[in-house]
N, C-alpha and C positions, 0 to 999 in steps of 0.2 A: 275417162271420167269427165262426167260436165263440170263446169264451175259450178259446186250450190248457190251461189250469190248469183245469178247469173240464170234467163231465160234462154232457150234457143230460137230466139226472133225469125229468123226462117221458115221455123218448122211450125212455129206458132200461127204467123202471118199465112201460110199455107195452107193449115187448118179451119183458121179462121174465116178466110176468104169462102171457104168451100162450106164454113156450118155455122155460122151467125149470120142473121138476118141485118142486111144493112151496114155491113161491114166492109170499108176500102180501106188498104194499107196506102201508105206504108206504115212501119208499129215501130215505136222505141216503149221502153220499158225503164219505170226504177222502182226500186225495192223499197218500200216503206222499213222504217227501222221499225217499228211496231210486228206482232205476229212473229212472236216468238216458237210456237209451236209448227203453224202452219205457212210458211213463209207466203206475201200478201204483196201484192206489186201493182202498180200505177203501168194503165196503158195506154198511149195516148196515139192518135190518129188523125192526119189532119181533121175531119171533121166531129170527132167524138173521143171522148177519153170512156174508160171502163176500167175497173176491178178487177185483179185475176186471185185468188187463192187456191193452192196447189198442196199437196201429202210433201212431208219433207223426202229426198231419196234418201236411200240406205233401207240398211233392216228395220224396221218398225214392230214396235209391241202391236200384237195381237188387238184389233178394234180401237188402237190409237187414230189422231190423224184424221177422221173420217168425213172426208171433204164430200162424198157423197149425202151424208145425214146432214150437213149444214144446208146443203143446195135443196133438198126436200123440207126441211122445216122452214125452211123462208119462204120457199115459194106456196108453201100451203098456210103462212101468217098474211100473204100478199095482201087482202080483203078486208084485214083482221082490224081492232082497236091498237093492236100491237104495230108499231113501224119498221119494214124493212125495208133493205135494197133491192129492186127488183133483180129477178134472178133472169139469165139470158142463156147461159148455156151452158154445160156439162159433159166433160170428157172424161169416159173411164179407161181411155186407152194410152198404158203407161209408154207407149212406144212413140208417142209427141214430142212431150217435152220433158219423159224421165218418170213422169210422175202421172198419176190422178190431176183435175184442175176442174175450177170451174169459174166462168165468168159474170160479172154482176154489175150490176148500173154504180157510176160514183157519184157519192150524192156528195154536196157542197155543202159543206158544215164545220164545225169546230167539234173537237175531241180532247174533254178536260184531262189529263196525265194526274191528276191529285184530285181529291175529292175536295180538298181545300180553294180552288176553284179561284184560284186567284185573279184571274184577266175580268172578272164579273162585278158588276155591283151588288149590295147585298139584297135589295129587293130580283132583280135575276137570278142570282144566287140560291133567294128561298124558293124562287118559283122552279129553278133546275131538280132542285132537290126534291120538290113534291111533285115535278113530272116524273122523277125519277122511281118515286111511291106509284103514281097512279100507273105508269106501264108497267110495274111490278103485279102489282093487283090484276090490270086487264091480260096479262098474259095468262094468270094463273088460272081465270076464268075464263080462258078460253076453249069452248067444247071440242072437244080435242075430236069425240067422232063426227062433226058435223065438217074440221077440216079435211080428214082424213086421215089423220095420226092416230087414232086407236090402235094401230099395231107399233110405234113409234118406241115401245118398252114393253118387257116382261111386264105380267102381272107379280103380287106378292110383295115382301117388305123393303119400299126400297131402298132404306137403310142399311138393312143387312146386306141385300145383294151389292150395294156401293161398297160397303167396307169390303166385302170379300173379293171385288171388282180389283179396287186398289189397295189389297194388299197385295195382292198377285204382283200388279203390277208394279209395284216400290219393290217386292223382295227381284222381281227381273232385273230393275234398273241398280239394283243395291250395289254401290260399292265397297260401303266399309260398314261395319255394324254401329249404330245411333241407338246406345239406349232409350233414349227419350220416346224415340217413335215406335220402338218396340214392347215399351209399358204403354203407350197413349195406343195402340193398335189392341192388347193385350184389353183394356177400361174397356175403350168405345165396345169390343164385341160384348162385354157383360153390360153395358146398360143400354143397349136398343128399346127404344121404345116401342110398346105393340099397337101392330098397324091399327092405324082411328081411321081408313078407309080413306084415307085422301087420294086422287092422283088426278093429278096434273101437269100439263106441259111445264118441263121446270127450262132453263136457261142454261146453268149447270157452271156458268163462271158468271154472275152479274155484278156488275160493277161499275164505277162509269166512268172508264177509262172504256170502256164497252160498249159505251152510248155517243152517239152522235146527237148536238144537236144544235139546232138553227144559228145561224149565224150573230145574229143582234138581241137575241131573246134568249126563250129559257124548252120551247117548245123541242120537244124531243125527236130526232125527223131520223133517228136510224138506231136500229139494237143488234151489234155485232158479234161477231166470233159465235156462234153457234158450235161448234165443237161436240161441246159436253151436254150438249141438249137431250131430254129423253124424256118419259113418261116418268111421273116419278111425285116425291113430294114438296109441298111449293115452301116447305119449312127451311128445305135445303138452300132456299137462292136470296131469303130473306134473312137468313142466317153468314149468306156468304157477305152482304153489305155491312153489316155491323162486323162482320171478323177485320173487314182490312180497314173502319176505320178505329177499330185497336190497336191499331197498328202503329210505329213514329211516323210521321210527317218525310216526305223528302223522297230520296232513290233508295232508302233505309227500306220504307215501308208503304210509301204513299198511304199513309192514314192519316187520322186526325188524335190521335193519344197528343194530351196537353194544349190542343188548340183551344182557346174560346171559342164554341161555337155557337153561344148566343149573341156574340159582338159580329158574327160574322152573317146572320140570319141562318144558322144551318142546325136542322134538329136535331137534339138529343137523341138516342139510341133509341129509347122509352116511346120518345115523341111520333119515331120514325114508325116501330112497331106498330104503337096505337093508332097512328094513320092510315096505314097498309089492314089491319082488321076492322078497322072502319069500314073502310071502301067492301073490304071482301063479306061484311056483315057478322063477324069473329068475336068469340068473350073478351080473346085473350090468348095467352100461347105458355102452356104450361112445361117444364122442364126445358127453358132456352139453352140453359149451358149445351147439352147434347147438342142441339143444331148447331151450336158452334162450335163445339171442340170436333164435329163432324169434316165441318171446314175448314177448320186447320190442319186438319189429320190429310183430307184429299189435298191440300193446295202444296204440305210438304211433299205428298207422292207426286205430283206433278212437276214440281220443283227437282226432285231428285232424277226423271225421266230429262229432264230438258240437261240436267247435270251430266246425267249418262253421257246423251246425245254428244255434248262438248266433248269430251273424253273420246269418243270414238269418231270423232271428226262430220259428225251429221246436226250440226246445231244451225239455224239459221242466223243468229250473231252466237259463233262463238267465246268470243272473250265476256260480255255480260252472260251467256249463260255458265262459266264455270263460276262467277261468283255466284249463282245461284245456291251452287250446293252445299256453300255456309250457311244459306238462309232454313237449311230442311232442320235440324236441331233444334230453332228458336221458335218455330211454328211448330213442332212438335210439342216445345216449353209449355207454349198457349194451349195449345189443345190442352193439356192437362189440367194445366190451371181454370180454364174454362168448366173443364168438367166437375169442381169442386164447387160452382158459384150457383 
């Protein structure tokens, strides 16, 4: 068995030498502690450094993981209003390095861990946070058949099909029974809302712990983790930023529940919303509880997979991911509560 923590530099260096352009070893490799699902590692070379993101090994849930669909939706936002990494090269040949992989340019920027954004002042601050709006907005308008993602999702409701996606897959990872998630799973299937015709490229985890951005400023120069990306509704990703800053402040929650956030220049929930329909030309957004108790209900089934993962020895950190699986009950609390407001 390989080490999970651990590349096999050899076989890497080998590969690479022979399918990236521009490419001279020798390779050393470290593992970013970030990239929880899809382990993420720094490659550095005397004359260039690069990105690798790889499928965790072991058994994997069905359509987890799916380092392929990250390497496709970035390179077809390459052009876009949207910022990504350029994308370099893609191995589907798990007989490398263990796994699926694929390689990407690293770009040089800062990456906020809290939304609370502490290393910033509050004019940079405000402007991080309304870059944060305006690529929310540009990504959602992005003509998805003019990239060439039209086939990128199912047609139909993507609510429903989301819920039914991960319930699947929380009762696979289920270790022990969680009332909580089991009534909040139980709600969200009775109150779907009927489809209003939206779709759009959605992000599917947005957050900005998710975003890279400039160095000295507020200019957003990279949107990471594609993972959960797909065709879908853009309710879902603007719904997922207001859930985690519900959230405590801290390794708790990384939110902002209780912070001042008009001493700090950072918008209200309300403020945030009505920016983001601004830009997209929008009334308004009727029934918000659903969008978010939507994303509480997916972030505990994600939560409880990475939980799995620890348990059966396939976690990319696993000592922070079995605390994870305290956190699936309390994010289920919310969903509920959410779905009342």
């Amino acid at each position: 068995m390989r080490d999970k923590s651990q590349l096999d530099l050899t076989a890497l260096d080998t590969y690479l030498s022979a399918n990236l352009d521009g490419y001279t070893g020798p390779l050393e490799a470290t593992k970013f502690a970030i990239g929880q699902s899809n382990p993420t590692f720094e490659l550095r070379t005397p004359s260039k450094t690069y990105v690798l993101r790889r499928k965790p090994p072991g058994v994997l849930l069905k359509s987890a993981h799916a380092v392929e669909r990250e390497f496709r939706v970035q390179s077809a936002l390459a052009d876009s209003a949207v910022p990504v990494p350029r994308m370099m090269l893609l191995c589907e040949d798990d007989d490398i390095i263990g796994s699926a992989f694929y390689v990407m340019e690293r770009l040089q920027g800062r990456v906020f861990l809290e939304p609370t954004t502490a290393e910033a002042d509050n004019p940079t601050r405000s402007g991080i946070f309304d870059e944060m709006n305006r690529v929310l907005a540009d990504l959602h308008d992005v003509d998805v058949d003019a990239v060439g993602l039209s086939d990128y999702g199912p047609p139909g409701n993507y609510f429903e099909r989301q819920i039914a996606r991960w319930t699947k897959q929380y009762r696979a990872s289920e270790t022990t029974t969680i009332p909580e998630m089991d009534a909040l799973i139980s709600a969200l299937e009775g109150a779907i809302p009927n489809d209003d015709g939206q779709r759009a490229l959605v992000h599917g985890d947005y957050r900005i712990d998710n975003l890279m951005f400039e160095q000295n400023g507020s200019r957003c120069i990279g949107v990471l983790d594609w993972e959960l990306s797909t065709i879908g509704h853009p309710y879902a990703d603007l719904a997922a930023v207001i859930m985690q800053w519900q959230l405590p402040p801290g390794n708790e929650g990384r939110g902002l529940a209780g912070i001042d956030r008009q001493a700090l220049g950072i918008p209200s929930d309300q403020e945030f919303i009505g920016r983001y329909c601004q830009r997209r030309g929008l009334p308004g957004i009727k029934n918000f509880g659903f969008y978010l108790a939507f994303n509480f209900f997916r972030m505990a089934g994600i939560l409880q997979g990475v939980y799995k993962r620890a348990l059966d020895g396939n976690a990319s950190d696993p000592k922070r991911a079995q605390v994870f699986g305290t956190y699936v009950p309390v994010f289920a609390k919310h969903g509920l509560e959410a779905l009342k407001s």
